[in-house]
Every structure is written in C-alpha cells, then in structure tokens.
N, C-alpha and C positions, 0 to 999 in steps of 0.2 A: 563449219563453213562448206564441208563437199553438198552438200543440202542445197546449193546454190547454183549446180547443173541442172535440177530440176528447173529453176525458174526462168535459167539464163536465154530460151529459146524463147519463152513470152515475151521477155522485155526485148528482145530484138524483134520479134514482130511489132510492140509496140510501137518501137523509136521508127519504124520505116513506115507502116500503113497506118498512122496515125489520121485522124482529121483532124481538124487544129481547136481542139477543145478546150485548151487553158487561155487563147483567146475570148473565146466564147465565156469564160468561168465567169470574168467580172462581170459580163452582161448577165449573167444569170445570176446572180447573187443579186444585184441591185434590184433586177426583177422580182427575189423572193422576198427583199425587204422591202418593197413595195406592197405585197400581199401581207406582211403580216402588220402593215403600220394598217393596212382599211381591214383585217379578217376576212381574206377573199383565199387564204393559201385552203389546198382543198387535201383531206385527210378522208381514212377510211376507218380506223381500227374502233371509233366509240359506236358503230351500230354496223358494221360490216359492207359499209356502201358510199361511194363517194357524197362529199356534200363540205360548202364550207367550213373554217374552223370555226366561225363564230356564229354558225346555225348546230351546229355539234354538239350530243345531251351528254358533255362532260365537259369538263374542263382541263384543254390540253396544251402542249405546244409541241413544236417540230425542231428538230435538228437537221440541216440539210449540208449534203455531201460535200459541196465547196465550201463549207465551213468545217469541216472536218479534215479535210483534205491541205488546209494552211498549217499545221502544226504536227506533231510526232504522237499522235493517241494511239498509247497501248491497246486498250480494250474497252468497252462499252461505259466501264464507270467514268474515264477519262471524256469520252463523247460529250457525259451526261452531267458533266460535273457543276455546267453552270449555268443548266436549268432552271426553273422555279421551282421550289418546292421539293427538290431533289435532293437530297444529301449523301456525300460516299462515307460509309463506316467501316468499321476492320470487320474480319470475321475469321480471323485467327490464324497463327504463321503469315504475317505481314503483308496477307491477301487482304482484298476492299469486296465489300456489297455496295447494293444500288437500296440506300433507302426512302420512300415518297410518305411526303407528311408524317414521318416519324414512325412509320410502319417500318418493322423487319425486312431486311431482302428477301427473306423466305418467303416473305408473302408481295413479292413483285412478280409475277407473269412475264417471261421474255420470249416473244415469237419473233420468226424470219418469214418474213411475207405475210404472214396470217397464222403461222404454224408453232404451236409451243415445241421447242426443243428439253432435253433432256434438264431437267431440275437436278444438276449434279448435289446439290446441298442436300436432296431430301435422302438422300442413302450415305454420304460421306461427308464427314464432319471438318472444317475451315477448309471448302475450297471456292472458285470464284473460276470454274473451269465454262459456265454461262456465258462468258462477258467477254471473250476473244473468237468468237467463232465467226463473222465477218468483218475484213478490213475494211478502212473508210472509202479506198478507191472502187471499192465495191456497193458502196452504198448511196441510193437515191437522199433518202430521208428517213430520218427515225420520229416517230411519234410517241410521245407520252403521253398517258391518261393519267389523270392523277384524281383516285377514287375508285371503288370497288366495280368490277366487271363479272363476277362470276355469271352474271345473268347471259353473258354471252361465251364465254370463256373457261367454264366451270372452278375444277380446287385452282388454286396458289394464288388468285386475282383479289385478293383480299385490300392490296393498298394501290396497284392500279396497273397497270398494263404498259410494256415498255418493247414496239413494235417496230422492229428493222426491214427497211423496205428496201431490197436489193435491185439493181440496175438491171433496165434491160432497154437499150438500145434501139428505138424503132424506126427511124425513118433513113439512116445511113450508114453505113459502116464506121462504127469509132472506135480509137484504139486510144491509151493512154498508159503512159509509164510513169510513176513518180518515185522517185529515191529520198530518204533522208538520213540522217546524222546528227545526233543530240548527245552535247560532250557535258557533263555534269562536273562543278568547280567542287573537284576531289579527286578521293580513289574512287574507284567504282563507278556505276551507275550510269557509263555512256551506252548509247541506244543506235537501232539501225533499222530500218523498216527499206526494203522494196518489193514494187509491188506494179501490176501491169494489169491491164485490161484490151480487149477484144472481144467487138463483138458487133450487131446487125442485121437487116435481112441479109442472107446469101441466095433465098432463090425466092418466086413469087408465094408470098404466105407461110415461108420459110424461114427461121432464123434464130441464130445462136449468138451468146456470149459465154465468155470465157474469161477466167480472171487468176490471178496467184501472188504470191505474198510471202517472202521471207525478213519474219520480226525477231528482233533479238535485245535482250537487254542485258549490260553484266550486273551481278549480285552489288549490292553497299553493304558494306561492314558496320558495324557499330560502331560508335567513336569510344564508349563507355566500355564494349568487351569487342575487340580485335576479333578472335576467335568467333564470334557470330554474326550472323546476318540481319542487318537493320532493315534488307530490304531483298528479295531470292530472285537469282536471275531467271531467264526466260527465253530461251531460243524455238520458234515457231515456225515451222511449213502448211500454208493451206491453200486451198483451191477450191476453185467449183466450175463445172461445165452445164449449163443449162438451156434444150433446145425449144421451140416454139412450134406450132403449124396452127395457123387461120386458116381452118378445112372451109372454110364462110361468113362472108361478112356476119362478125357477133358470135364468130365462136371458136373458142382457141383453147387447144392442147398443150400440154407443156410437161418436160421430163426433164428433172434433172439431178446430180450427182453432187454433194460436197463432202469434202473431207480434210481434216486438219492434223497437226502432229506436234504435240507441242507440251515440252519438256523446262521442270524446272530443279534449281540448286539452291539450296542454303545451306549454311554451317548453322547448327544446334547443338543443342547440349541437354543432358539427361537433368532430371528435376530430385535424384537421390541425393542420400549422403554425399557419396562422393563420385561429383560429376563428369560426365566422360562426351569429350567435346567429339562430335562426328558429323559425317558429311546425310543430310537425307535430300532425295529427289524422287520428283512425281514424275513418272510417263505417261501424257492421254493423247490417247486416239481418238478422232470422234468421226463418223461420217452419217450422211442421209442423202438417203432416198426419195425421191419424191414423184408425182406424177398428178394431174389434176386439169378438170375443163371447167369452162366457162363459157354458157354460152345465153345469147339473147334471144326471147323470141316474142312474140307477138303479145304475148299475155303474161311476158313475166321474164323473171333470169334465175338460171340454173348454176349452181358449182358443185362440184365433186373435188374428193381430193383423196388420196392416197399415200402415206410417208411413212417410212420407215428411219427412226434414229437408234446411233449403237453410240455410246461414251463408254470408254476404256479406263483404269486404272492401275497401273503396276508402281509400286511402289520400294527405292529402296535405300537400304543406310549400311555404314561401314562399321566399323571399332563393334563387331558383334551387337549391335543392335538390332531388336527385331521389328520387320517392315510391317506395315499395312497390309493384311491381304489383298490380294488382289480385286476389282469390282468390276464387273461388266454391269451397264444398265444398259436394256433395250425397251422401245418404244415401239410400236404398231398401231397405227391409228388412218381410220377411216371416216370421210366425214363428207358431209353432204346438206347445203343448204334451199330452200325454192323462196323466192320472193316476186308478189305478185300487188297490183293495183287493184282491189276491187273497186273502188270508187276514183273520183278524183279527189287528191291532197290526204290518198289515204293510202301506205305500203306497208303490206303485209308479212313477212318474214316465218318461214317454218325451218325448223331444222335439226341433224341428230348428231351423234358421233358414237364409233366404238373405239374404246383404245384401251389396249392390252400393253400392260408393266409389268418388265421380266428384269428381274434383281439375280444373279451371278456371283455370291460373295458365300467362302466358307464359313462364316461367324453366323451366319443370318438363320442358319437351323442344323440340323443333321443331315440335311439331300445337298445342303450349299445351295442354291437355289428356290424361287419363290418366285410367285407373280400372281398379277391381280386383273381384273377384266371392269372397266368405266364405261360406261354407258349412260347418254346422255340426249336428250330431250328438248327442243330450245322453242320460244315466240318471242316474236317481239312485233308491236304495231306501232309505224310512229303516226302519227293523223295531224293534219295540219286543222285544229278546231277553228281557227278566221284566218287571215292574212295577216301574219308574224307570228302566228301562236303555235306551235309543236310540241306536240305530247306522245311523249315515247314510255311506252309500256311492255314490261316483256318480263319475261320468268324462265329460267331453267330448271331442267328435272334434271339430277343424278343419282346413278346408283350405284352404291358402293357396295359388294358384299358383305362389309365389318358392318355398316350400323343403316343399311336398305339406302331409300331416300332420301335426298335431300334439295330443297327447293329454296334458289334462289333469286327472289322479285327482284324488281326494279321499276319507278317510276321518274319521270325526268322532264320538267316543261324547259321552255325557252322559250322567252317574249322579246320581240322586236317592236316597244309599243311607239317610238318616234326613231325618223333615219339615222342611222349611228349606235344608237344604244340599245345593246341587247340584255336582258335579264332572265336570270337561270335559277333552276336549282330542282331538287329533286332526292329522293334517298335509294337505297341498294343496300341486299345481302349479298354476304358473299361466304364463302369457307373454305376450309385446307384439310384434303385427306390427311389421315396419317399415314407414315410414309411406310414399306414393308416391311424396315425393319424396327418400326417404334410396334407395330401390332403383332409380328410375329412372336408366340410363346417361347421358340427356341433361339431366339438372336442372345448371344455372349457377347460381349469383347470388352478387352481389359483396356483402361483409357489411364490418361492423367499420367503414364510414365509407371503404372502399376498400382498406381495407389487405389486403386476403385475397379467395380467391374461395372457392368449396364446392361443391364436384359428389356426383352422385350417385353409389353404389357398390350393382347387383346383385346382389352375392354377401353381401349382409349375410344374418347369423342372426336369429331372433327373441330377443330379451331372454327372459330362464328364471328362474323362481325356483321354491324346494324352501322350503316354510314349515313350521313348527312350533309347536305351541302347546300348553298345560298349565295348567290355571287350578281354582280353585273362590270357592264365592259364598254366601255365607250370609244369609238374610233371617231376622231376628228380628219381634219385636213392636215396629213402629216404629224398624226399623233394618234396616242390609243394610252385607255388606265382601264386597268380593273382591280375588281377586289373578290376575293371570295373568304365566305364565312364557311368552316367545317368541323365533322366532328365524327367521331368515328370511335363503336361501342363496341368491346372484344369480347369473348370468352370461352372458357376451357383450354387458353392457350397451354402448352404442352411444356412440360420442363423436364429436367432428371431429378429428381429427388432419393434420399436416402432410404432404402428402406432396413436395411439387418448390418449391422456391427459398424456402425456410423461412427467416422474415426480413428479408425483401426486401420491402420495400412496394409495393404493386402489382402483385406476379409473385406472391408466395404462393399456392400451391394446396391447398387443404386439401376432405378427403373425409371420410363416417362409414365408423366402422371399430369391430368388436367387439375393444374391447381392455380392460373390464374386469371383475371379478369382486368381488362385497363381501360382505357377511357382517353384517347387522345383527340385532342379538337386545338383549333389555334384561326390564322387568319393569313392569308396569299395578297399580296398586294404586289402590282408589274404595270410598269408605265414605259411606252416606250416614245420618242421624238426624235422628227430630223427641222433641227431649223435652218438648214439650210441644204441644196441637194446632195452636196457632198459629204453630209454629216449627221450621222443617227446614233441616238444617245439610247439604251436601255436600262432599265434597272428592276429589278424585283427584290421584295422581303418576305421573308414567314416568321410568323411566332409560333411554336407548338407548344403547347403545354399537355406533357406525355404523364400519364400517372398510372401505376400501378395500383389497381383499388383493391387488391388482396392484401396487399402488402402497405397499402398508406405512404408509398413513398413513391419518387420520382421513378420513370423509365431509364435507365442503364441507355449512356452513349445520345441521346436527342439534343441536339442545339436548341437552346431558347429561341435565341434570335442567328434567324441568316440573311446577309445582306448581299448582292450578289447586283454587279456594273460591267457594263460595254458599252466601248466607243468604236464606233466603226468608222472611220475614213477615207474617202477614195481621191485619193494624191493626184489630182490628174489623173487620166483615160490608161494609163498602163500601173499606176504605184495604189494599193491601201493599207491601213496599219489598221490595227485592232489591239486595244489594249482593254484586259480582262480583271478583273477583281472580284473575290470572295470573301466575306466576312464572318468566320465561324460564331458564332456565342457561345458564352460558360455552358455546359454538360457535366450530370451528373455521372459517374461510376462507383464503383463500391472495392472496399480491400478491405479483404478479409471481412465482407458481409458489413461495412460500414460504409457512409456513402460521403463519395469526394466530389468536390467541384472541381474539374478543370478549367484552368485561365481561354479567353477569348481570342483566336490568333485570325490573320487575313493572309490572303498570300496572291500574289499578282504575277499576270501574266502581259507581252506583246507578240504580237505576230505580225509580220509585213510579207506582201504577195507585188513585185514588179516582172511587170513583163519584158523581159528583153530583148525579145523579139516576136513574130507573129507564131512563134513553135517554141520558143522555151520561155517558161516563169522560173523566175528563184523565188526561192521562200526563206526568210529569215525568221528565228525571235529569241525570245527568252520567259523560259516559265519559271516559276518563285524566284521574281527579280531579286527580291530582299534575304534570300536563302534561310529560309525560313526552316526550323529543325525543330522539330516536336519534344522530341526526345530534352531537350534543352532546357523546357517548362515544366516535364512530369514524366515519368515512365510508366504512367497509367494511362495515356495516349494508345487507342487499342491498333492505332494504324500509322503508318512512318511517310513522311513528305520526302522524294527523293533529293531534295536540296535545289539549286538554282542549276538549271540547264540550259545551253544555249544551243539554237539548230540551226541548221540549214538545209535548205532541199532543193530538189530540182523537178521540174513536172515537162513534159518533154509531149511535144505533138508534130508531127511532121505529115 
C-alpha cells in the first residue's frame, strides 16, 4: 500500500480539473454501438491506415474504453474475453493467454499504438507479463485482427494481431478518476484498481496526457490443498507520460515514456518425493521509450518511429528453493513507413523496420547474454478495381540471421456488391522466429522441478502457417450477421522433445525440435440487434476444429464450440445494465500422454453504470454469477475461474 503516494497526486488532480466525461460516457457508447450495428466504427491496425471496419481486408472487431471502463479488468485477457473468436487459455502457474481461432498465444501479436511490445513468453516460460501493461482508463479502443498479419507485422502474427490504442485527448482538457473494489464470495480473491487520467492541449499545438494506476488482487487458495494457490496475487504501479507538437497542420511529434511495476505471489510446492510447500514470486519492471512523426503532404503521408522496450525479471522462493534466474529482455526498433496515391482508388504503401533483440539471462550461454538484429522490408497496394471492390496486396521481407529470408504474402479482396452486404476473403503467411534461447547452442536450464534439463538446438526452423478465409457480413436497419469460413495450415511448430536418458530423473535431456504440423479451420458466426432504442442484443459462435496432423489426434486445450451473449440496456438517460455470457465447449487435454475430454462450463456476468449526478457515476456488478469453480469438474482444467465477484466503483469528473 505505501505504493499509493505515488498515485495519490493524480487522483487529486483528477477529482478537481476534471471535465465531466462520465457524463459524456453514455453518449459515447450509444454513439459506438451505432457504428458497429451499420460497420461505420473506423480502425487502423489491418493495413496501417484509417478506413471503416467493414471495408477492412480482415476480419475484426473493437473493444472500446467505456466498456472496459464498467467493470474491474485485470489485464488484456479480461478486456478480450468476450470477443468473437477469442478464447482465454492457461499457460501455466494459474496465468491466462489470449488465444484467436484456436492458435497459441505465442502466436498472437500484441502492440500499443502500432508498436509490438516485448514478447515475454518467447524467452520465459508460463508467463502472461504482455497482458497488463495498459489500464482501461487509459485506453481508447482495442482492435482485434483475427487471421495472420505477418505481411505487415512480421514474426509472432501467426493467429492475428491484438492492437491497444491509447488515449490522447484533443480538443480540451480532460481529466478523469475511477476507483473500484471487487469482493469475491470466499477467502481470497478481492481486487482493487485505481486509476486517473489528465491530459489536452496546454499550449497552441501543444499537448500532453498523463495517466497512473494502482492494481491489486489478493492470491485464492485451493479449496483441494489450503497450502497452495488456486489463483497468485498481483499488486501493480504503472504510468505513462506522453507529449504532442503539431509543428503544422498534418504533422505531428510525439514523445513519450511508460513504465510499470508489478509483482506477484503464490504458495507452491516441489513435484519430488517429498514435497516441500514454499512461497515463489515474480518481480517485473517494464518501461518504453518512444518517439515518432507523422506527417501529411501533398503527395502522400509519412511516419517514422523510434521505441525502446526493457522487461525485467527477478524471480524469488523461500524453504531453500532455487529461483529463476534472472532475465532482462530489451527491444530497439526503428521503423519507418511512405504511403502515396499514384492513381486514383489506388494507395500505395512502402515500408522497413530494424529491430534489435537483446536477451540478459545466465542460462542462455557462457557470456549470459545474446541478441539478434530483424530487418524488415514491407508493400502493400490496396486498389479499388470498380466501386465496392478492394484488393489488397502486400508481402513482407525478413531477415533473420538463423535461417536468411523469409517472405510473407498476403492477398485479400472485399466486395460491396449491393448496399449493406459486404463479402470478403483472401489468404496470408505468416511465421515465428525462434526465440534466442530455443537457437542458442549454449542455452541449459533445469525445468520440471529437476527432473529434465533443455538446451538449445541452432538448426531450428521458424514456425509457418498458410491461412485462409471466406466470410460475408450484412448490416441492416438496426442489425448486422456475419459468417466467416477459415482455415489455417501450420508447420515445424517447435516442441521440447527427449533426446538422451529419457526417463531417468536427473539425466533426462530434452531440446526444441520442429516436429509438428496441424491444421485448424472451423467457422465465426456474430449477429448483433437493437429492436428497440434502448436495447441491443449481441451474440457470436465458433466451431474450431484444431488437429494435430503429426500426431492424428486432437490440439491440447481448444473449445469445440464457443458461444458468447450481450445485452446491453440503457435504463433511461443516466441508468444501463449489461449482462454478459460465455459458453465454453468439451476440450481435449492429455495425462500422462492420453487424451481427456473436459466437461462444457458457461459463466455469466452483469454490470450497471448510473449517473448520480452530472460529475459522479457508480458502477455496480457481478462477474461468475453462478460461481462457477473449475477445479470442481476436473483438475486438468489448465486455468482457474476466480469464483463469483461482486464490485463496485466510482468514476468521478468534476
């Protein structure tokens, strides 16, 4: 709690030079469900440039701030949970991925503004350190691409791209504070987030925001074993300072700073004979640097950009256990794109990147250190062939030291052939460096509690996929359905396999190795209605069907079927309620290399937003109404529901 002199001068700036922005919320919210019931809300992340979502050569959707901003979301899996086509998976120590269409989170892409941040996964094994680096009072809107990007984006854009668009304040000074409190029906588990904003022009062509946030969650125990943690707590400091200058109409500077601090606990226990219950926790630091123009000119538009990210790791445990060494990952990347009209209904796009990967971890060779230099090559033309027709073409070049080049195309039409109904589709590669310490020759480290070691293997391939897709979308008068068909071709995906004294405890040696190849395609279906103005109905399904084709058997952890409901309400001019619903289906997993079904669970959510006056909203709700407990079905559930939570908040404009 002394963590909370930091933030306490924000939130008093908030509460006094507020503009009255939770006023203004519900008008805005109505406003963006109005754009997504005709496909008018407007996005940048599937070709780098604004343009509707329903002229977009992907198929996506948005999450936008005031709906984020109604309930107590930890971290981006929570944002993202009741998307289409999105599903949250474990990924080990009772942390969550973000996974799309039944791809691995490893292979989801997460940028802040347009910029990938550090890929904690690809150097440190079960963490989910991606997915809290901005809070929601902080954020405009989030975009999902769901389908491979690498053509603009290069490695990790394998299953789609998941792009947070942070706030920046332009035409007045706005200030905003929100507080919450989520008490969960048990021990454990109650939460606390606040969080403050400032920011605007302050002089002509001038202008800063400013933002911070202290998050906190306590650990949940097991109900099965007392001594361990069903779920690890989380106490979190972050912030960011970011300034502006419009040196000229169409062309704008911008610089700015974040960084976070954010520490976790669970009680564990050793996997020997005889096991010895102790306390472990993660330390990470994370910050970036940024700086970057934009600007407009007569023949085209320019951006540049510059960003430096550092993530931390210190890692430690008690009763003589030994920690994780330490990891520093650092980031250095420079990037620069030109886009020009030569014709009419034809835009042009050129563009590069260099970005340097600097790994900081004793195990990873005999220097403790490594890094890597990506270099990258990009076109893309989209051309309007008649009126409705859009055909986007583009290919990226990278180059990796380990294995040269690699090029990945992409084509993608979009027909608008009568008013309302658009029809899409198009295919894309895409691939995943390996990471430095799957290629380094000298990477050690002892996993599994000592039962095994894992080294590095230089002759790894990069991860491949061949995707495809086929969809259309229809927006009525106060309504919209689409459907899309996919499919999506993998290989050399990278595993640890056995190679010398397999079995043996303490001699086992196990390396990555490309030994598998899968095949997942399935089908998106999302219809949304208001029949009447006060009242908008959503719903979306997927079927995936994930297979392993090396192996003849089903993908580890993918729901069959997911069904996923919102009703949105607006109670009169100051009250609305939203209540939320997710439908997991059977999923396979395997013990001890045999494969189990797990049972099919839902878990529901409501949240209510009343104004009570023109400067303060309360916020109410309750998420896993039914208290829903995994654990209770199976203990091969790779990730833990924290039970039925009730909140409340406050959001404050003065």
């Amino acid at each position: 709690m002394p963590r909370l002199r930091y933030l306490v001068p924000l939130l008093v700036v908030g509460a006094h030079a507020a503009q009255a922005e939770e006023t203004t919320a519900g008008a805005s919210l109505r406003a963006e469900r109005e754009k997504v019931l005709d496909g008018s809300t407007i996005v940048v992340t599937a070709s780098q440039f604004p343009q509707e979502i329903r002229q977009a050569p992907a198929t996506m959707s948005v999450v936008t701030g005031e709906q984020l901003r109604r309930r107590p979301v930890q971290d981006l899996a929570e944002m993202l949970e009741d998307e289409p086509g999105v599903q949250i998976n474990g990924v080990g120590m009772t942390r969550r991925g973000i996974s799309i269409r039944g791809m691995s989170d490893e292979h989801v892409l997460t940028l802040v503004d347009g910029q990938r941040i550090n890929d904690a996964s690809a150097n440190m094994a079960h963490v989910d350190f991606s997915l809290g680096w901005v809070p929601s009072i902080a954020i405009d809107r989030v975009e999902v691409v769901r389908g491979p990007l690498s053509a603009l984006y290069g490695s990790e854009a394998l299953a789609g791209v998941v792009n947070v668009m942070t706030r920046r304040p332009q035409d007045r000074i706005e200030a905003s504070a929100l507080a919450m409190q989520g008490f969960r029906d048990g021990a454990g588990g109650n939460s606390t987030q606040l969080a403050a904003l400032l920011g605007g022009p302050v002089a002509e062509g001038l202008g800063v925001v400013a933002w911070g946030e202290y998050r906190r969650r306590d650990r949940t125990q097991s109900e099965e074993d007392p001594l361990l943690s069903e779920l690890e707590a989380r106490d979190a400091l972050s912030g960011s300072v970011i300034a502006w200058w419009d040196v000229a109409a169409g062309h704008r500077i911008e610089i700015g700073q974040m960084a976070s601090d954010d520490d976790r606990a669970r009680d564990a226990v050793t996997t020997g004979r005889a096991p010895i219950y102790y306390a472990y926790q993660d330390h990470i630091t994370r910050a970036r640097t940024q700086a970057r123009y934009n600007g407009a000119f007569n023949w085209g538009d320019v951006q540049l950009g510059a960003y430096r990210s550092v993530l931390e790791r210190v890692n430690e445990r008690d009763r003589d256990q030994t920690p994780t060494a330490p990891t520093k990952a650092i980031e250095a990347v420079v990037d620069g794109r030109v886009s020009v009209v030569p014709v009419a209904g034809n835009r042009l796009t050129f563009g590069a990147e260099h970005r340097n990967e600097k790994l900081e971890d004793v195990t990873i060779n005999a220097a403790g250190q490594d890094s890597v230099d990506h270099d990258a090559l990009f076109v893309q033309d989209e051309w309007e062939i008649t009126k409705g027709a859009t055909l986007t073409l583009g290919s990226r070049f990278d180059h990796h030291p380990a294995y040269g080049w690699e090029v990945s195309p992409r084509a993608y039409l979009v027909v608008e052939p009568v008013p309302g109904l658009t029809l899409r589709g198009g295919f894309g590669e895409a691939f995943k460096a390996a990471t430095l310490k799957q290629l380094s020759p000298g990477y050690i480290t002892v996993a599994a509690g000592g039962r095994f070691i894992i080294t590095g293997n230089p002759d790894l391939k990069p991860e491949t996929s061949t995707a495809y897709e086929v969809g259309a979308l229809y927006h009525g008068e106060n309504w919209n359905v689409g459907v899309t068909l996919f499919q999506n071709d993998l290989d050399n995906l990278v595993q640890t396999e056995c190679v010398e004294s397999c079995g043996i405890r303490g001699q086992e040696r196990r390396t990555y190795l490309n030994v598998e190849a899968a095949r997942i395609r399935g089908i998106e279906a999302s219809a949304e209605v208001r029949p009447i103005e006060a009242l908008t109905l959503s719903a979306s399904y997927s079927y995936v069907d994930a297979r392993n084709i090396t192996e003849d058997e089903d993908l580890a952890e993918r729901p069959d079927h997911t069904a996923k409901l919102r009703l949105a309400w607006e109670v009169g001019e100051a009250t609305s309620v939203s209540l939320r619903g997710r439908y997991i289906g059977k999923q396979t997993v395997f013990a001890n290399s045999a494969p189990v079904r797990l049972d099919a669970y839902s878990l529901w959510g409501l949240d209510a937003s009343h104004a009570v006056t023109d400067r303060l909203t309360l916020k109410a709700g309750v998420d896993n109404i039914f208290n829903k407990r995994l654990a209770d079905s199976s203990a091969l559930y790779s990730l833990a529901e924290p039970g039925r939570v009730v909140f409340v908040g406050l959001g404050v404009a003065l």
